[in-house]
N, C-alpha and C positions, 0 to 999 in steps of 0.2 A: 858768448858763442856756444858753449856747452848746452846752457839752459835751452837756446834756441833749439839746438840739435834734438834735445830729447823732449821737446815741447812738442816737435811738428812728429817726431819718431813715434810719441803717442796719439799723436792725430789720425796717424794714417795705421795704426795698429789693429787688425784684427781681437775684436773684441768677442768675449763668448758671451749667450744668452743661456735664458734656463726657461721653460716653461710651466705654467702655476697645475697643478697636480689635477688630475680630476676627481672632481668633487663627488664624495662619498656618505655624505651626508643621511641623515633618515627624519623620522619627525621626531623619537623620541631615543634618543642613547643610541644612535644610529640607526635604528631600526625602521624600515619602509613601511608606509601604509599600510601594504600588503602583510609584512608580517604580525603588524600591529593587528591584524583584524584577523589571523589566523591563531596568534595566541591569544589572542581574547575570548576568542572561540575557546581554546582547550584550557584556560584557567577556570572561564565560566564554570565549563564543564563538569572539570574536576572540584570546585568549589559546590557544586549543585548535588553531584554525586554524595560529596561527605554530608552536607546539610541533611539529604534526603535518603539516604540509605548503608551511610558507612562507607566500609572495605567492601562489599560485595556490588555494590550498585557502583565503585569506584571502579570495579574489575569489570563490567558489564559496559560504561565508558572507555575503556580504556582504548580502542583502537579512534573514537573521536580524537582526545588530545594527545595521542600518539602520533596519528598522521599530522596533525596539527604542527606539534613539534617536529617531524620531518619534514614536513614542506614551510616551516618558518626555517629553520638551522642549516637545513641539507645543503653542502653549495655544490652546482653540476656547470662549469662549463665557466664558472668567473662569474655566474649568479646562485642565486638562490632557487631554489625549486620552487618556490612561489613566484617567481618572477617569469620563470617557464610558462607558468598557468595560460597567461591570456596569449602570449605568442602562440603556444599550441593548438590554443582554441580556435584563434584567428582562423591559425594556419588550417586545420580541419573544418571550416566553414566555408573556406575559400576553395579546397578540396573537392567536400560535396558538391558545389553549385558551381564546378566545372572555371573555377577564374583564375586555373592554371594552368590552361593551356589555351591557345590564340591560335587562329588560322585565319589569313584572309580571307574576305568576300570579294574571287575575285568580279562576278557576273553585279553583284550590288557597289555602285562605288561610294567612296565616302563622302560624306558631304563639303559643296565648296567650301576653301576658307581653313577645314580642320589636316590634322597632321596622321599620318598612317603607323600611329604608335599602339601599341599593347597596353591593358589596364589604367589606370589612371591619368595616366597623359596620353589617353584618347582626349581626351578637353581640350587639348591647347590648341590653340588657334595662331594661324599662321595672318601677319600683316605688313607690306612692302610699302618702307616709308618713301613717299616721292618726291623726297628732298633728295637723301642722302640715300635710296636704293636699297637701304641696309632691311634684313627680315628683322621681323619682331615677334616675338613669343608672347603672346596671349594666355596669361593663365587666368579662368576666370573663376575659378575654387580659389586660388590662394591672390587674385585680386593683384599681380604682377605682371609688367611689360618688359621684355627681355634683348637685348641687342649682345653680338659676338661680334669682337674684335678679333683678327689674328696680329700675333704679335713673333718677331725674333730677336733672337739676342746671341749674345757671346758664351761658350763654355763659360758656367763660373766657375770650376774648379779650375782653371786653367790659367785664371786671372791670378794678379799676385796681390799678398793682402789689404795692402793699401786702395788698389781698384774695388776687392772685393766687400773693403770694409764704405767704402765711397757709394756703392750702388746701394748696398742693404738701407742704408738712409736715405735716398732719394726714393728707394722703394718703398721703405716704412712715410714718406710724405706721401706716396699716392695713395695707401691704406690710409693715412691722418683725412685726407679730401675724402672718401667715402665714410670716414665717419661724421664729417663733419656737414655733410649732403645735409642729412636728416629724411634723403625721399629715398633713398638708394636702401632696398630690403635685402639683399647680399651681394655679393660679388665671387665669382668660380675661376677660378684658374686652373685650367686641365690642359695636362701635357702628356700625350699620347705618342705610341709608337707604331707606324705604320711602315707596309712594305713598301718599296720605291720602287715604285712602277716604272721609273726611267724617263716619267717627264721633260728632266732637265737635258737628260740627253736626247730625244729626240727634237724639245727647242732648237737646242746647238747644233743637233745636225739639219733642220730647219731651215736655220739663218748662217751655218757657214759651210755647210755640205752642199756640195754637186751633184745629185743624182741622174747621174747621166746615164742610168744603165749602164753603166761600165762592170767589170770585173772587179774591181778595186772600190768603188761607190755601194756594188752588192754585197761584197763582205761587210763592208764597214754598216750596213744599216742590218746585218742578220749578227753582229755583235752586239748592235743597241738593242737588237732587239733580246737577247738571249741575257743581254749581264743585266740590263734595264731593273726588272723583277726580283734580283737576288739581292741589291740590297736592304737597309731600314734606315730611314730617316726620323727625327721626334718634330711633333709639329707640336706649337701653344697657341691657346686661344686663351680671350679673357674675357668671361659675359658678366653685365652687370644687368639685374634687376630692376626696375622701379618700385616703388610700393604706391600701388593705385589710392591705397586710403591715406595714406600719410600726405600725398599730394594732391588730393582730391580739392582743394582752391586753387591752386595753379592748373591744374585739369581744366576747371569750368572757367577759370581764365581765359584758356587756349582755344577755348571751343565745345572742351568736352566729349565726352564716350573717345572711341580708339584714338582719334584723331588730334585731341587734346593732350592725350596720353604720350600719343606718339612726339609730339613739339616739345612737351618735357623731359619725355627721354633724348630728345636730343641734345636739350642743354647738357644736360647728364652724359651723355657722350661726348660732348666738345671740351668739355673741362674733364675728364680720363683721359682722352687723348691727349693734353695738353700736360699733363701729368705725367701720361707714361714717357711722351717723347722728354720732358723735364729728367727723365728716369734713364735715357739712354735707350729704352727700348725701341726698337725699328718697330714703329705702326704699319700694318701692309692694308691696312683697312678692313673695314667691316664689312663682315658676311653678309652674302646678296642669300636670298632663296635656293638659287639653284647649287649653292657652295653651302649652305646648311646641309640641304639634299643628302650630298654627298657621305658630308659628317656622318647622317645619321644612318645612310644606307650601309655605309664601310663597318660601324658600328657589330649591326645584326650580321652583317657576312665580308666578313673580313676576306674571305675568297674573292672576292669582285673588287676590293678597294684598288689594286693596281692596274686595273681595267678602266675602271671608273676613273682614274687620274688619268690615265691616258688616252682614254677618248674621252674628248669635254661635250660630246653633244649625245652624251647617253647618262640615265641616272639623275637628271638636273631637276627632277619634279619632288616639292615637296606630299603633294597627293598619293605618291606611289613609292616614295623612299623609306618606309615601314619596312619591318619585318614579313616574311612569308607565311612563318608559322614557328612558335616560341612554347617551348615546356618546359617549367619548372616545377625542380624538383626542391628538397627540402634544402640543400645545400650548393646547389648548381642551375644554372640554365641554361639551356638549349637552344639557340636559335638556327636559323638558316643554315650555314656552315662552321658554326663551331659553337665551346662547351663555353661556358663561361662561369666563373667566380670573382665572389665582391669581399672583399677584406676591409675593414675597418681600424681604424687608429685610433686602439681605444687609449693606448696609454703614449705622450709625447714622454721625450728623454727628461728624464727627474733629475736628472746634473746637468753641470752648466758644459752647452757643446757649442763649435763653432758654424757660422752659417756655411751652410753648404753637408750640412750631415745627411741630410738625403741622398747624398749619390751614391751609396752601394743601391739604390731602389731605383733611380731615376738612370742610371747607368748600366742597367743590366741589360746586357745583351742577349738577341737570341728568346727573349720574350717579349709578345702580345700584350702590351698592358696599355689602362690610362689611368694617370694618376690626377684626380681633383682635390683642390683643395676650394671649402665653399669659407666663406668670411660673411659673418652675421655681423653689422654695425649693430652697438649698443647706445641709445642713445642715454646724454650723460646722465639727466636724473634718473631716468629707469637705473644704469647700472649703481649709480647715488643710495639707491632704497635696495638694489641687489647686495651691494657691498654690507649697508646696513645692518638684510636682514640675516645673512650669512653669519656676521661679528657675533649678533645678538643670540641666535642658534648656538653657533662657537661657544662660546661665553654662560649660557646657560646649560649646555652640557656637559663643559668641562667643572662646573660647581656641582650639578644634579651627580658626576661620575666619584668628585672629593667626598659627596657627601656619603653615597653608598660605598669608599671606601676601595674602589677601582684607581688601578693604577693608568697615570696618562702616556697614553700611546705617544709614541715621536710621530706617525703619519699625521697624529691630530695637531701636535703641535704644528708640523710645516704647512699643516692646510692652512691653520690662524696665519703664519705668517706669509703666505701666497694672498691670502684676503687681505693683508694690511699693507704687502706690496702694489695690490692691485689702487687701494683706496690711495696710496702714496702717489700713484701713477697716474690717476684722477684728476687729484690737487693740483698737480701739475699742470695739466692742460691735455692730459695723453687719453687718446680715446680708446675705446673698448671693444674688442673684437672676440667672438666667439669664433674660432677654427674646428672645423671636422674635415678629417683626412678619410680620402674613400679609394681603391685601389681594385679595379677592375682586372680580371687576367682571362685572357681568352688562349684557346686551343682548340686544333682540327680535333684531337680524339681526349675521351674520359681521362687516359692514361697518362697522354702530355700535359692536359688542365692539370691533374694532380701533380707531375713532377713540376711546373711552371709556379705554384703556387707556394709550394715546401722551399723552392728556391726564394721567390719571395719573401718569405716570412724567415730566411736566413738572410734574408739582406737587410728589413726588418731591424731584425736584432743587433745588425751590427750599426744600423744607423741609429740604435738606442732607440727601439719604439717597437711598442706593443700592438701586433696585430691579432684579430679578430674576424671566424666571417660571419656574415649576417645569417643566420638560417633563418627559415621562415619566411623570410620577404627579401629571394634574391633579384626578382623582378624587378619590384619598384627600385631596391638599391644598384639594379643596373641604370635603369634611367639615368639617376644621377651621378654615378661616378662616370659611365662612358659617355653619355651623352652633355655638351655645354649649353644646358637649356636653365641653367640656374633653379635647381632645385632642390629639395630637402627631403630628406629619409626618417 
């Protein structure tokens, strides 16, 4: 009876996980391409120097492998200063030819068919499957068809650990099904916080209110109307991807071009939903057009979103649900009515934490945010010859490190053994998932973005995770953290 007791005791035990480090790797003794090719510059250099003129022609070089050695060694911001280079560059090209700032056309309209988005996902292409009504996202640069599910669920910290540790595995089965697709190119789950329009309450008073003009019926709808808009609700979506090349025979199976695409992606949809409900999660169904709309219009102006929920016959065009006019700067963007910043997750918790460590970030009250998390299936030989050639990197570095006589780092050690964890993980049967966490924060003025963000990045830290924000390319990294169009940075 005892063994029984502590057999099931462990079953339903909250378990901790740990995640594999990120990888820091270079081509040679760590070292990136980039610095490889900036010191070889300033060895030449000073090699050519002594050859050809001694100390003085060394001293006449000297500011070549100087800078050399500063922009390989220098580190500014958690990189190198050579790594700055091409960011910088980007970014002041993008500058010059003006591809930082958007303004609609509003007297030209955009063509049928496309979405009213800023820089780069001006491409995507809107398509309404007329099976199942759901929209679809068209990427035709990255060769992706896109479908959004919304989904609800339970507090999980609220759950006690046995429920909690119950879900985490039905959940890691609907991750096993996407990896095991082999057509599915990622999968986003983004869970945003919006203001509450009061919807729910003006249903209710809808369907059980008497509006009778009375005295008593007039207060009661100038309350819905005034608490409606003060509170915040978190809504989740979960988009998942196709990969048009990976499925390109079932494509021409189906028919071929959108339409082919479209019938694939729905198997692909019918087996996630069959999943997620396997998962406990309440499916509320996939998003039509005019419910993307919304998404994306609340998005750039979060000032209209509690408008836009409560009147459903405004806002519902994907043609017009763009931004107005959007500026970006090197560390912020600008849209419609408010500032926004994009944070990155560059480091998950290096010790082992329990599930649910997210919620000093996911629980924060009182801020604007959406937080995605994008999931790259790995399929298993690729990851087969990734794990490989990591081992063989590993392994020839840490002999090339014995041989000059350097002592071996512990981070290196735990990366070898995060690769032989992963290859163990393999063997097994367990598929492969690249994670990138992306964290969105919006605010009406400069002042709140900033204070909204320094909160962040203390909650951050107490969920053990390293944030980061993108400079250079806060645009494109708004697309994909605020918006569920399943996309990559």
């Amino acid at each position: 009876m005892a063994s029984q007791q502590n057999r099931s005791k462990a079953e339903f035990e909250l378990r901790a996980v740990q995640f594999s480090r990120l990888t820091r790797r270079g081509i040679l003794l760590g070292l990136s391409l980039p610095q490889l090719i900036v010191l070889a510059i300033g060895v030449l250099s000073v090699v050519g120097a002594l050859y050809a003129g001694g100390g003085v022609l060394l001293a006449w070089t000297a500011p070549v492998w100087v800078v050399c050695a500063v922009l390989a060694w220098t580190p500014i911001g958690g990189r190198k200063l050579i790594e700055w280079v091409p960011v910088t560059v980007r970014w002041l090209l993008r500058t010059s030819a003006r591809q930082t700032v958007f303004r609609m056309r509003v007297v030209k309209p955009r063509p049928a068919g496309t979405l009213a988005l800023p820089g780069d996902a001006a491409a995507l292409r809107e398509w309404e499957d007329p099976e199942t009504g759901a929209a679809m996202i068209h990427d035709p640069h990255a060769q992706t068809l896109t479908a959004i599910v919304a989904v609800s669920h339970p507090a999980f910290v609220l759950l006690d650990p046995g429920e909690q540790e119950r879900r985490v595995a039905t959940w890691g089965r609907v991750l096993a099904t996407a990896c095991r697709s082999g057509r599915i190119a990622r999968l986003q789950i983004c869970e945003r916080t919006l203001p509450d329009g009061g919807s729910g309450l003006v249903e209710w008073w809808r369907r059980h209110g008497q509006d009778d003009e009375s005295w008593t019926s007039t207060v009661y709808r100038e309350l819905i109307d005034r608490a409606g808009p003060a509170g915040e609700r978190h809504a989740t979506t979960i988009s998942v991807a196709l990969d048009m090349r990976a499925a390109a025979r079932q494509i021409r199976t189906s028919g071929g071009g959108i339409k082919g695409a479209a019938a694939v992606l729905r198997q692909e949809m019918t087996t996630l939903t069959t999943a997620l409900r396997a998962a406990e999660l309440a499916v509320t169904g996939w998003l039509t057009p005019p419910e993307v709309a919304v998404i994306l219009r609340a998005a750039y102006d979060p000032a209209a979103a509690a408008s836009l929920e409560r009147h459903g016959d405004i806002g519902r065009s994907l043609a017009t649900a763009g931004p107005v006019a959007v500026t970006e700067t090197w560390d912020r963007l600008r849209s419609d009515s408010a500032h926004h910043a994009v944070l990155w997750i560059s480091e998950w918790p290096r010790s082992q934490v329990y599930p649910g460590f997210l919620a000093p970030v996911l629980l924060s009250s009182g801020i604007q945010r959406a937080f995605s998390l994008i999931c790259t299936p790995i399929r298993s030989d690729q990851a087969a010859r990734d794990i490989r050639k990591k081992k063989t990197e590993l392994i020839s570095d840490a002999a090339q490190r014995q041989k000059m006589g350097q002592i071996e780092d512990a981070s290196q050690t735990a990366e070898y053994g995060d690769v032989l964890q992963q290859e163990a993980d393999l063997t097994a049967g367990h598929g492969v998932l690249r994670f990138t966490g992306l964290i969105s924060i919006s605010a009406p003025t400069v002042e709140e973005l900033d204070t909204a963000v320094a909160a962040i990045e203390q909650a951050a830290i107490q969920a053990s995770c390293e944030t980061r924000r993108l400079v250079g390319q806060q645009a494109q990294a708004f697309t994909v953290a605020a918006l569920p169009l399943c996309r990559t940075v």
